[in-house]
C-alpha positions as CSV (number, residue, x, y, z in Angstrom):
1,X,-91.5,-226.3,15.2
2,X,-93.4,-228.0,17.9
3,X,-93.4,-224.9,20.2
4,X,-95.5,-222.7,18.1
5,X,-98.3,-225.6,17.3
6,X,-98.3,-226.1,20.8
7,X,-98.8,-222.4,21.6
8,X,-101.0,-222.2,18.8
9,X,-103.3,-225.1,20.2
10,X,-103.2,-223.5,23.3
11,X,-105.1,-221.1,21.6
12,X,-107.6,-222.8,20.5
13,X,-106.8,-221.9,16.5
14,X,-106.3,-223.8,13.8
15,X,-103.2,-223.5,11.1
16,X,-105.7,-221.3,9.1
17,X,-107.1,-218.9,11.5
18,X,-103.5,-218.4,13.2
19,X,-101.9,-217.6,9.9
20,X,-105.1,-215.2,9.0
21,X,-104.7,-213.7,12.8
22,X,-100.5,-212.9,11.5
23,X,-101.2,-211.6,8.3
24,X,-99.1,-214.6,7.1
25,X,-99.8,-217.1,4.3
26,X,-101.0,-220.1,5.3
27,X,-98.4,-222.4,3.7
28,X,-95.5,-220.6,5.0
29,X,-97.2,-220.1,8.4
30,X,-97.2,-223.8,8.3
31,X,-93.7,-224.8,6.9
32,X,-92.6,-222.2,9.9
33,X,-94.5,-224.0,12.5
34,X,-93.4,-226.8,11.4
35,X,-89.5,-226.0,11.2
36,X,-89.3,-226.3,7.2
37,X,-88.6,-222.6,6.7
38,X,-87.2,-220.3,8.7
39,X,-89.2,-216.9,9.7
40,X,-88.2,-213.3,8.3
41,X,-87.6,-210.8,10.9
42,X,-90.9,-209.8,10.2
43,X,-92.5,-212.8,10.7
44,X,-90.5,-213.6,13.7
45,X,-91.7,-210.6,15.1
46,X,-95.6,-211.2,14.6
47,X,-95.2,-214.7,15.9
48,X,-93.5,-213.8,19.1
49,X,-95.7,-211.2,19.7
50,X,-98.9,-212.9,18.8
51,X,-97.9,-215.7,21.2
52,X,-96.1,-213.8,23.9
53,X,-92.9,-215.2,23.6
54,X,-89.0,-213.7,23.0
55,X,-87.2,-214.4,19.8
56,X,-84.9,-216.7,21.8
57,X,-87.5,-219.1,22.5
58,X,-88.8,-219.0,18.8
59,X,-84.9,-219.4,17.6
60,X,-83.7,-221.9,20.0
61,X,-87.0,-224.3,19.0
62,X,-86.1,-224.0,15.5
63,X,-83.8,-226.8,13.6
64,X,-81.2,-225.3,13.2
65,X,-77.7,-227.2,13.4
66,X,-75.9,-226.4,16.9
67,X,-73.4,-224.7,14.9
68,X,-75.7,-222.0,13.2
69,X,-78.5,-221.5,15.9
70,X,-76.4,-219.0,18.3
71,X,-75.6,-216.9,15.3
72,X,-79.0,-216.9,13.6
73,X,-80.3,-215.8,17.4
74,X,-78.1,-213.2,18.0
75,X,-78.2,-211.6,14.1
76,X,-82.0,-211.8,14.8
77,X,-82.1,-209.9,18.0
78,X,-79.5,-207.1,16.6
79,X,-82.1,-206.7,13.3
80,X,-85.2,-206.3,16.3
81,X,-82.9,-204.1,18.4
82,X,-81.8,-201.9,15.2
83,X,-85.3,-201.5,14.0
84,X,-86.6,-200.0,17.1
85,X,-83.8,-197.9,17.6
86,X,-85.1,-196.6,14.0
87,X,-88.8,-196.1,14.7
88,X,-87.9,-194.2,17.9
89,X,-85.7,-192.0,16.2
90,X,-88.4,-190.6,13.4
């Protein structure tokens, strides 16, 4: 996923010290970046906070068939949404 390493060498950080910085392990930090896995919620949340951006943009730069992407996106967003619905509530 060219958008993250681009965000991420906006940065100034290295695969390594990004990873470290999300609490992710490295490998799978990089097989994210670079769109040969697909994020958990909970990693799609570090990432798109970490690097200021909405879990649309993260989504749509991921390679995902046409097909599948608008789905993944808004199953995604309704996990977020019901999440912090929860931690409101307690």
């Amino acid at each position: 996923m060219k958008y993250i390493q681009f965000e991420r060498i906006a940065k100034g950080l290295s695969v390594t010290q990004a990873a470290k910085k999300l609490e992710i392990e490295r490998t799978v930090y990089s097989r994210i970046e670079n769109g040969r896995r697909e994020p958990t919620q909970e990693q799609a949340e570090k990432i798109t906070n970490f690097y200021k951006i909405g879990i649309q943009s993260l989504l749509e730069n991921m390679p995902y068939p046409p097909e599948l992407k608008e789905g993944k996106i808004q199953w995604l967003a309704r996990s977020v949404k019901n999440e912090n619905k929860e931690e409101i509530q307690e």
